[in-house]
N, C-alpha and C positions, 0 to 999 in steps of 0.2 A: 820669207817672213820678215817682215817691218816691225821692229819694234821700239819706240821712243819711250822712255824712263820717266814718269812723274819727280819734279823735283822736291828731293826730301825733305826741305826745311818748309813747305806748304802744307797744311794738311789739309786732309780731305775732309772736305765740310758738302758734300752733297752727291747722291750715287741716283742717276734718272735713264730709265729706257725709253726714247721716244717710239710714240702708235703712229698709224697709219695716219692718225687725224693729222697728226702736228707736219705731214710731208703734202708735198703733191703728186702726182698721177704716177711719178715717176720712184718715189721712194725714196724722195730727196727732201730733209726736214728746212721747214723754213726759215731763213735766218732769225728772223722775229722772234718765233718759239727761242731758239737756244738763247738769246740776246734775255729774254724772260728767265730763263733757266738760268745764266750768268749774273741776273741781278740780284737773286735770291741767291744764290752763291756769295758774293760778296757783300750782301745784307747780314749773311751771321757773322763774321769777324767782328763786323760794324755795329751791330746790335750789342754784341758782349762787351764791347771794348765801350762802349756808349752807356753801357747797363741801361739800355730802356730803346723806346722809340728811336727809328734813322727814318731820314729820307733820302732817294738818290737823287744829287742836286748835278752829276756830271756823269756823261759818258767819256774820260778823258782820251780814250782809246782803245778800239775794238779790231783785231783781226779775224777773219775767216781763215785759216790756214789747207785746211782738208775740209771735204765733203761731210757731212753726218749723214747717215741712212738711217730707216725703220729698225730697230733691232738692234743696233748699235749698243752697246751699256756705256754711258757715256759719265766719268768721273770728274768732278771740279773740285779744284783745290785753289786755295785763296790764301792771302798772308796780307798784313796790313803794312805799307810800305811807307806812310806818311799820317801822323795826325797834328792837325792845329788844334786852335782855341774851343771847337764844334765842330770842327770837320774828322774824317778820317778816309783818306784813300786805300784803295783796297786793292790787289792786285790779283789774277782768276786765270788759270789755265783749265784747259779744258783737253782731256784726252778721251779717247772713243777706242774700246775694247771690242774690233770687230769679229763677228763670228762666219768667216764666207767658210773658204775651200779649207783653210787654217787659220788658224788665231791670230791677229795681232792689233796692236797697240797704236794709234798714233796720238799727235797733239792735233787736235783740228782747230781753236782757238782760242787765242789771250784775248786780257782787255783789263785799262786800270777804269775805276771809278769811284768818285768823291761820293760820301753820305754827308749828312749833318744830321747834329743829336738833335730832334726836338721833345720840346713840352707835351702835356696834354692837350694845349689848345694849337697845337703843330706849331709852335716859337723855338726860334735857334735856341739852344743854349749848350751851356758849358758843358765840355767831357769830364765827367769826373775824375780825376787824381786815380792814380796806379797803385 
């Protein structure tokens, strides 16, 4: 049994099982899918911290580590590692809680990535004061 620990100062900001749809023939979910899963992952850090409107203006790095499969329950945890003037970097692991022959855990993938706060009319602007 494999088991890799979520790190405690992340919290978990989003719990998703991928279906059948999200894999191919084989039961292997498509990078794309979880890449979408990861952005809304580190879209709420970034939204609260922004109190309003983000957009994802960077992928500053994204690992595949492990496989994901159908069935997997797959947990991301995010923590904000960086913010500027409008920006705010975000930093998302991804662990997959498989159910085969016996339970276990791994990390199947990180990734940082940059928002910026915008306006109504989608214009940069300032993060508000803490």
């Amino acid at each position: 049994m494999s088991t890799t620990l979520p790190p405690h100062n992340y919290p978990a900001v989003l719990r998703v099982m991928p279906m059948p749809a999200d894999a191919n023939i084989h039961g292997d979910v498509f990078g794309g899918w979880i890449m979408s899963q990861v952005d809304i992952a580190g879209s709420i850090p970034a939204t609260r911290r922004a109190a309003g409107r983000v957009a994802t203006v960077a992928v500053n790095a994204f690992t595949f580590k492990q496989p994901v499969f159908v069935g997997d329950l797959l947990s991301f945890y995010a923590t904000i590692t960086h913010t500027g003037r409008t920006s705010v970097t975000v930093s998302v692991e991804v662990y997959a809680e498989r159910q085969r022959l016996e339970a276990e855990v791994v990390k199947v993938t990180e990734a940082t990535l940059t928002y910026v706060a915008t306006d109504e009319q989608r214009h940069s602007r300032p993060l508000p004061p803490i």
